[in-house]
KOLKEDREN-325369 format. One record per residue: residue in three letters; x, y, z of N, C-alpha, C in turn. Coordinates in pm, whole numbers, padded with zeros to 5 digits, always signed. Each point is the difference from the previous one (the first is absolute). Layout:
ALAXYZXYZXYZ
...
***
This chain:
UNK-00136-05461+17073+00074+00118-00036-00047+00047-00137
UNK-00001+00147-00021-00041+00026-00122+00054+00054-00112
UNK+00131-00057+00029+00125-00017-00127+00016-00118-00047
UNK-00038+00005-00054+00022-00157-00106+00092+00029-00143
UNK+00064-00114-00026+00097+00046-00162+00113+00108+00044
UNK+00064+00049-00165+00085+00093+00043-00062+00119+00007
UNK+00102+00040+00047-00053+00191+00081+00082+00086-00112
UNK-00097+00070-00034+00077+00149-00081+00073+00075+00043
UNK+00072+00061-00084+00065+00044+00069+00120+00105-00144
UNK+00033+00123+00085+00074+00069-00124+00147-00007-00003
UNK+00069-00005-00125+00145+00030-00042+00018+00064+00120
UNK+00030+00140+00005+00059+00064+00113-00028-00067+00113
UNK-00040-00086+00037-00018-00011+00177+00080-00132-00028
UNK+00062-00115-00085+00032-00088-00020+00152+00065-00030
UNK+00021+00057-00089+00160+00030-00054-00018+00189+00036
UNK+00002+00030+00106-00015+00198+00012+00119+00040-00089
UNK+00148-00094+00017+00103+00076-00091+00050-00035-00157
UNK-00132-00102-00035+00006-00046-00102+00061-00170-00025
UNK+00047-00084-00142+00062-00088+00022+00036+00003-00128
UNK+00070-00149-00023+00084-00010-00122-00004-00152-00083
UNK-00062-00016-00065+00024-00161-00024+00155-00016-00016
UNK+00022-00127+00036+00116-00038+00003+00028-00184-00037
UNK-00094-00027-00087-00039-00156-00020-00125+00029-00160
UNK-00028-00094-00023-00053-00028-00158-00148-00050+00084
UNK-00060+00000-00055-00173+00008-00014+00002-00139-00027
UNK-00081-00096+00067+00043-00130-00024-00151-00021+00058
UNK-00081-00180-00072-00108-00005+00022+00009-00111+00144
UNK-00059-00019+00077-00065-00022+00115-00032-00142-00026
UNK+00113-00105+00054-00072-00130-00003-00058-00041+00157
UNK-00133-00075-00069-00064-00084+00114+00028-00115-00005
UNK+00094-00020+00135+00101-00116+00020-00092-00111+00008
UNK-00143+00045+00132-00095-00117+00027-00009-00134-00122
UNK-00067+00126-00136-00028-00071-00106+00044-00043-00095
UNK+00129+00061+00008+00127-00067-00105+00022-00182+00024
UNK+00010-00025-00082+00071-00176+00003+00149+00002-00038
UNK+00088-00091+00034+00109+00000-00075-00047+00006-00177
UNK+00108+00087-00034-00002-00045-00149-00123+00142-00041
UNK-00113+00016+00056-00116+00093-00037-00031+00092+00106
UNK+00063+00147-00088-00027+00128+00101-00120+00034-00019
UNK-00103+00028+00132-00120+00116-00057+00090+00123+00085
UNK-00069+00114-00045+00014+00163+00036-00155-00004+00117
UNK+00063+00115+00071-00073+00023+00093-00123+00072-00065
UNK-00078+00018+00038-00140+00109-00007-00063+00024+00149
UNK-00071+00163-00034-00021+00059+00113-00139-00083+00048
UNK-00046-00060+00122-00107-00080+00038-00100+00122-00022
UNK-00012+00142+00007-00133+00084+00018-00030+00038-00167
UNK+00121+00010-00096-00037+00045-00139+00059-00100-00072
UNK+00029-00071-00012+00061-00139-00076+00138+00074-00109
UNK+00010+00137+00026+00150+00035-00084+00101-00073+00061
UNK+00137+00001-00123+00123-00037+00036+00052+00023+00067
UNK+00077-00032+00129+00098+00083+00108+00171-00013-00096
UNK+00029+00156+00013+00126+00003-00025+00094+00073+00105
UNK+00110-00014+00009+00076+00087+00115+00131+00061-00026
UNK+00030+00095+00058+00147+00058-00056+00061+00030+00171
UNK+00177+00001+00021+00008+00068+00093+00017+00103-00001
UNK-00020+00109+00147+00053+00119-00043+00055+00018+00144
UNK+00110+00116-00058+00069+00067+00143-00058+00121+00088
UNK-00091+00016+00121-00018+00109+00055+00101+00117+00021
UNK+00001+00094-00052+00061+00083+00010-00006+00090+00141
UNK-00081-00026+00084+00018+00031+00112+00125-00019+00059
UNK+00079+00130+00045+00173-00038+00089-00047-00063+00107
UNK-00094+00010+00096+00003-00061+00135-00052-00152-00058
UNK-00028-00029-00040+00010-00166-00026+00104-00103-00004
UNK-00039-00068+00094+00159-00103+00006+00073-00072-00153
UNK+00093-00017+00022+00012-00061-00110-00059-00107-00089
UNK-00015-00106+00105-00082-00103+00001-00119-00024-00047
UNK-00048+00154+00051-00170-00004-00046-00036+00054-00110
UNK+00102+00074-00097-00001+00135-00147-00053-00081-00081
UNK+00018-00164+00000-00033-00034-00177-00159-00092+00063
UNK-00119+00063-00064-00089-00097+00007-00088-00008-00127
UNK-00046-00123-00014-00076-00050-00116-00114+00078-00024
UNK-00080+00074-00072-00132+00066-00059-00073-00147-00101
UNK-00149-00026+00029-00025-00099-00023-00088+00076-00149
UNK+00013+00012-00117-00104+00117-00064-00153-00107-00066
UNK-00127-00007+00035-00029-00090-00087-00072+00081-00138
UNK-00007-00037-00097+00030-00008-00158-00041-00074-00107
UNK-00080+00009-00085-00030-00121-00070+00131-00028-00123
UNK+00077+00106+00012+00128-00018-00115+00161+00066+00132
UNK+00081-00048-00015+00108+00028+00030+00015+00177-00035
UNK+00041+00026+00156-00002+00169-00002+00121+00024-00054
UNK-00014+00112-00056+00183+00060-00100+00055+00126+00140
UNK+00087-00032+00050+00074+00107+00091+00044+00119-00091
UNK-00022+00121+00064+00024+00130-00042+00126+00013-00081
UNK+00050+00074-00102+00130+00009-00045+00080+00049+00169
UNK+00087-00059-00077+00148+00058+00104+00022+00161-00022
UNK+00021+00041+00059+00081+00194-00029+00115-00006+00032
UNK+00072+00088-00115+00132+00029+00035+00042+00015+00094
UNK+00174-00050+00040+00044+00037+00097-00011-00075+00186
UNK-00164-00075-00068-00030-00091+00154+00044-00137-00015
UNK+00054-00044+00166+00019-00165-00057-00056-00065+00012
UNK-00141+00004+00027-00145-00008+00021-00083+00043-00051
UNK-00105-00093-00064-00152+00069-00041-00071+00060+00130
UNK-00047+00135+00017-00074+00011+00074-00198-00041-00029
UNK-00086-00020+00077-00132-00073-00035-00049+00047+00077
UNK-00180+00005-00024-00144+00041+00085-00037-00097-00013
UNK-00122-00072+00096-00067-00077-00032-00124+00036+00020
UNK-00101-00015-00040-00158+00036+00015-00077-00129+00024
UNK-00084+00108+00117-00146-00147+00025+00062-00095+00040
UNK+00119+00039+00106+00026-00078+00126-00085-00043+00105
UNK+00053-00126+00065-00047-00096+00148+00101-00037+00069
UNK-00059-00021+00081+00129-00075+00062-00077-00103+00099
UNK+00077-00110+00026-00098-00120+00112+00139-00017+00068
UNK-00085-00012+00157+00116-00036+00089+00001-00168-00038
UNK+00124-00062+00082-00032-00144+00020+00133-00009+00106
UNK+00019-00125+00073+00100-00029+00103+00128-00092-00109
UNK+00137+00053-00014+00078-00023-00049+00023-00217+00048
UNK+00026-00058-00103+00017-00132+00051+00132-00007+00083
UNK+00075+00028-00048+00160-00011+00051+00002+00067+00116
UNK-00030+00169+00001+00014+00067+00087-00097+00035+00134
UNK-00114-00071-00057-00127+00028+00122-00066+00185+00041
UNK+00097+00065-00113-00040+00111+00025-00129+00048-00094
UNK-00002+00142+00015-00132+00030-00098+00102+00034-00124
UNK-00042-00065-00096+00020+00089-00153-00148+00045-00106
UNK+00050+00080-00103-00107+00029-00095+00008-00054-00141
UNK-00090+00008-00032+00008-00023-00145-00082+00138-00071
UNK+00113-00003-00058-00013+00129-00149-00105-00003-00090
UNK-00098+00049-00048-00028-00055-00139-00080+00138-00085
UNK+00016+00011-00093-00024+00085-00063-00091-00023-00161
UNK-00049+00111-00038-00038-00058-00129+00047+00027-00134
UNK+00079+00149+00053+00150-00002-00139+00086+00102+00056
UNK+00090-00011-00096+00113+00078+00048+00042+00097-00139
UNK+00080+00106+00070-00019+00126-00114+00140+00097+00042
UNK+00023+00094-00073+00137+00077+00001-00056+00084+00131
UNK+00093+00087+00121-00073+00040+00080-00055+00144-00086
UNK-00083+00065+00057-00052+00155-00016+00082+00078+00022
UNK-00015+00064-00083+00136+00176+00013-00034+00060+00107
UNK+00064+00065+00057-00008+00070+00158-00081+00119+00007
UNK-00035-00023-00143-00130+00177-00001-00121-00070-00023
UNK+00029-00164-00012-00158-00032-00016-00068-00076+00151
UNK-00092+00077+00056-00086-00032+00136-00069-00147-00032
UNK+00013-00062+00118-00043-00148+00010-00122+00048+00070
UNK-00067-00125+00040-00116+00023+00044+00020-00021+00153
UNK+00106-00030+00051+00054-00015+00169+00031+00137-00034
UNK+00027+00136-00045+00096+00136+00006-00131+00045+00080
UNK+00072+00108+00107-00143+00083+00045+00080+00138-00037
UNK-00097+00076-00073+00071+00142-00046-00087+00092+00096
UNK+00081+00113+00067-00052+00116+00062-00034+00095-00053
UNK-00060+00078+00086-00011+00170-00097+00098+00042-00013
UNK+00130-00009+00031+00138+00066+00005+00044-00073-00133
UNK-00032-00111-00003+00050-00082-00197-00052+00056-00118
UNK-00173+00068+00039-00069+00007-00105+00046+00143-00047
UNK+00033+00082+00070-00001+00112-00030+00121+00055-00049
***
């Protein structure tokens, strides 16, 4: 097969209605190599950066309940700083850039799940600023 590693992949096709952290940015232990008593931190096997992770809530309404909060894996050579909060929300809203995602078969559940991972995270874009997923018509430009 000629997918190997994670697959790219953009913000909008991962969160279309956006999301929200809802958890603290915390670093990524590798349980394998930990001993009692001595933690190591994970690192990414393809770039040797730090893995860090935060949760966040999909803001998508049709999402079950169950499924709204999932982990973003960001890797980083320093601990990422989450966007200020804005007034008024009870939630940070977040982008992430230079997303992947890898399938794998859930242990518990036997189903398919993904893994998140990104390479930072940022306040989202104002609604007048075009992403590079926006397709604008002649009816926008004019």
């Amino acid at each position: 097969m000629a997918i190997q590693g994670p697959i790219p992949i953009g913000f909008d096709q991962v969160f279309p209605h956006g999301c929200y952290i809802v958890g603290e940015v915390e670093q990524v232990k590798d349980f394998d190599a930990s001993t009692n008593g001595r933690t190591v931190y994970a690192k990414d096997k393809t770039t040797g950066e730090l893995v860090w992770q935060v949760a966040v809530m999909d803001a998508d309404p049709t999402v079950k309940a169950g499924q709204k909060t999932v982990s973003v894996k960001i890797l980083s050579p320093v601990q990422p700083v989450p966007p200020a909060p804005l007034p008024g929300l009870p939630f940070t809203p977040v982008e992430f850039d230079a997303m992947t995602v890898t399938p794998y078969v859930g242990q518990n559940t036997g189903r398919l799940a993904w893994s998140i991972r990104a390479r930072a995270m940022r306040a989202p874009r104002t609604a007048g600023t075009p992403t590079k997923n926006t397709v604008t018509t002649a009816k926008d430009a004019a």
